[in-house]
C-alpha positions as CSV (number, residue, x, y, z in Angstrom):
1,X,0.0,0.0,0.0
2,X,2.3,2.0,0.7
3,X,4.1,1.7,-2.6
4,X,0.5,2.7,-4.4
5,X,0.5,5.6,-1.8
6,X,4.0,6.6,-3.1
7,X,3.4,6.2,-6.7
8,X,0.2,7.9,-6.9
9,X,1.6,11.1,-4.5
10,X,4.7,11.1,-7.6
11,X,2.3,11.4,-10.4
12,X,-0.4,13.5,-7.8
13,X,1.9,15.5,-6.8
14,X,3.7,15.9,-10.7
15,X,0.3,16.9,-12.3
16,X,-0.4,19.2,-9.2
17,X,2.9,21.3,-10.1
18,X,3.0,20.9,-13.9
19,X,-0.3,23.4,-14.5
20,X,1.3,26.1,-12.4
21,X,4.1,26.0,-14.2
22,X,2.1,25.8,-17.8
23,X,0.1,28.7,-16.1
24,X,3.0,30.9,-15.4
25,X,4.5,30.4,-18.8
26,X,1.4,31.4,-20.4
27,X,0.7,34.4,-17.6
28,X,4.2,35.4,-18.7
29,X,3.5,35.2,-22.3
30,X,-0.1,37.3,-21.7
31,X,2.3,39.7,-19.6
32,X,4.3,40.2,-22.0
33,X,1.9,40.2,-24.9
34,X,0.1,43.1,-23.5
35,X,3.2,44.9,-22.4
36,X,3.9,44.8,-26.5
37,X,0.2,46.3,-27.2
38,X,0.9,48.8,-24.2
39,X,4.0,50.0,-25.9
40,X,2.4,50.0,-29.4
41,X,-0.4,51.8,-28.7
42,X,1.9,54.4,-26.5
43,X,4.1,54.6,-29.4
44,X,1.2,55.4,-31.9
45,X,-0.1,57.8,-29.4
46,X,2.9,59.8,-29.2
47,X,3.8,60.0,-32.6
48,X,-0.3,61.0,-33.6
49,X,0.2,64.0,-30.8
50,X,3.4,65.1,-32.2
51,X,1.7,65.2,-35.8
52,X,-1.0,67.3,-34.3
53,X,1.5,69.8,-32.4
54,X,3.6,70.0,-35.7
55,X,0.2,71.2,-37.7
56,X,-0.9,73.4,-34.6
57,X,2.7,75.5,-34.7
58,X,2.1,75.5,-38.2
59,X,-1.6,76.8,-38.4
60,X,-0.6,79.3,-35.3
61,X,2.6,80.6,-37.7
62,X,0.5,80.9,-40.9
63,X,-2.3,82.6,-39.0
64,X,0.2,85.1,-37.6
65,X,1.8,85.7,-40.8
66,X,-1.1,86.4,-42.5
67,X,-2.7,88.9,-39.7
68,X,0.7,91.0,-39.8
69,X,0.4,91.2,-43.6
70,X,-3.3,92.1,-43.2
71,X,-2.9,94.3,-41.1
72,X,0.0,96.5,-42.6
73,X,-1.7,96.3,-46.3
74,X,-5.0,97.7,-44.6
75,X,-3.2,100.4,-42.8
76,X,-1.3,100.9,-46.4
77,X,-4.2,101.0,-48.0
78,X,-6.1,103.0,-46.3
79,X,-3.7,106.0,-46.3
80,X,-3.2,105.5,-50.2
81,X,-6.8,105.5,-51.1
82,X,-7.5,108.3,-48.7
83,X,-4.8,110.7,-50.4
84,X,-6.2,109.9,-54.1
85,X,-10.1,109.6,-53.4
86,X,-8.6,113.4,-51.8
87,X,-7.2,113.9,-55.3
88,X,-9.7,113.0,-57.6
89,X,-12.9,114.7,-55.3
90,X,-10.5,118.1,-56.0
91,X,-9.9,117.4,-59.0
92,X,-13.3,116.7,-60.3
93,X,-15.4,118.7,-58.0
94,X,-15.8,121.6,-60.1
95,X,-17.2,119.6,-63.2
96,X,-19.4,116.5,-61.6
97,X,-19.7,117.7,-57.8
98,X,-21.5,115.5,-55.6
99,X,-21.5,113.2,-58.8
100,X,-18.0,112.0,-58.1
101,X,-18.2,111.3,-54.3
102,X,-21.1,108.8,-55.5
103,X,-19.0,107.7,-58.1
104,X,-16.2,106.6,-55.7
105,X,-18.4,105.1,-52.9
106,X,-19.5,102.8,-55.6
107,X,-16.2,102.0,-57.2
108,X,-14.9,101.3,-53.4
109,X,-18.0,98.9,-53.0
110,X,-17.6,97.2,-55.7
111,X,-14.1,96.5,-54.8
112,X,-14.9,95.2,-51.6
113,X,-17.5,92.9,-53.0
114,X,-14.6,91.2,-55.1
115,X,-12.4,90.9,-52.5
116,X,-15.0,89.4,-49.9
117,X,-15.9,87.0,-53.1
118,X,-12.5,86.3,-53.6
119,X,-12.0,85.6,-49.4
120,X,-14.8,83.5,-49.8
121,X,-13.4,81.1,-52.7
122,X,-9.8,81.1,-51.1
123,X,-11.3,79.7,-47.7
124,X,-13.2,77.3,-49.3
125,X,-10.1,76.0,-50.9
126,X,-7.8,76.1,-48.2
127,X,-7.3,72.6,-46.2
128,X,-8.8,71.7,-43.3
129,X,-6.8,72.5,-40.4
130,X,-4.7,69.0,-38.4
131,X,-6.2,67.1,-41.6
132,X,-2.9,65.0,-41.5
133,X,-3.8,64.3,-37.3
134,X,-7.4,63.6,-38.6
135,X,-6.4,61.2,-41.1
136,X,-4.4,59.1,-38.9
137,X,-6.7,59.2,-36.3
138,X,-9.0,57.5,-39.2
139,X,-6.8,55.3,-40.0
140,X,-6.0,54.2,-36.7
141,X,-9.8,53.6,-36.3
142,X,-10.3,51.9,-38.9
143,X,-8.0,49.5,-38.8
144,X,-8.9,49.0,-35.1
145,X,-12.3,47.9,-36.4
146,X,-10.8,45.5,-38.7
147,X,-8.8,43.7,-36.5
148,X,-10.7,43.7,-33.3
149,X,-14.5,44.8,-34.5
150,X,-15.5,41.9,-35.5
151,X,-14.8,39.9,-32.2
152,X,-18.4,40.0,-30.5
153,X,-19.1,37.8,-27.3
């Protein structure tokens, strides 16, 4: 008896330890496993937020550079059209009178009618800002859904 106590205590006692061990190796290999996908998705996560700080700084510069260039051609302008609408009311105010101060509101009018048309067109063109951040971010999603999507439980 006691040798059927000592051979089923070695195979017992063998099976007892082998799934812990077949447990840890696998608990090991999850551990690590997900410690990849941690580092992946950290990875992606950085490199999509530097993307989007790279557009912001970008955006934030072209938006500057185009306020300061706004503003010193309206200043310009102003001043320029001020001295020859001056001009042309003394020239012509003896002839047409009040004629030519209408005649100049409505050629100023019409100007800024083309260039509020033209604004309009140019912003329609112009590319949606972090489109680049957006796109990944798309891509990222979609490819997400691909691979893990279709898993239901």
């Amino acid at each position: 008896m006691g040798e059927t106590g000592a051979s089923s205590a070695g195979p017992a006692s063998g099976d007892a330890t082998d799934p812990p061990g077949d447990g840890a190796a696998g608990s090991a290999g999850i551990r690590d496993l997900l410690g990849r996908l941690a580092a992946s998705v950290a990875s992606a996560a950085d490199t999509r937020v530097q993307i989007a700080a790279l557009e912001f700084a970008e955006e934030r510069d072209r938006a500057r550079d185009r306020l300061v260039l706004v503003l010193v051609m309206a200043i310009a302008a102003t001043f320029a059209l001020l001295a020859a609408n001056t001009l042309v009311v003394a020239l012509l105010w003896d002839r047409l009178g009040w004629i030519t101060l209408a005649l100049l509101t409505l050629l100023w009018a019409g100007v800024t009618g083309v260039a509020g048309w033209r604004l309009a067109i140019a912003s329609r063109r112009e590319q949606t800002p972090f489109a680049a951040t957006l796109a990944e971010f798309g891509r990222d999603r979609a490819w997400l859904m691909e691979r893990f999507g279709k898993r239901r439980r």
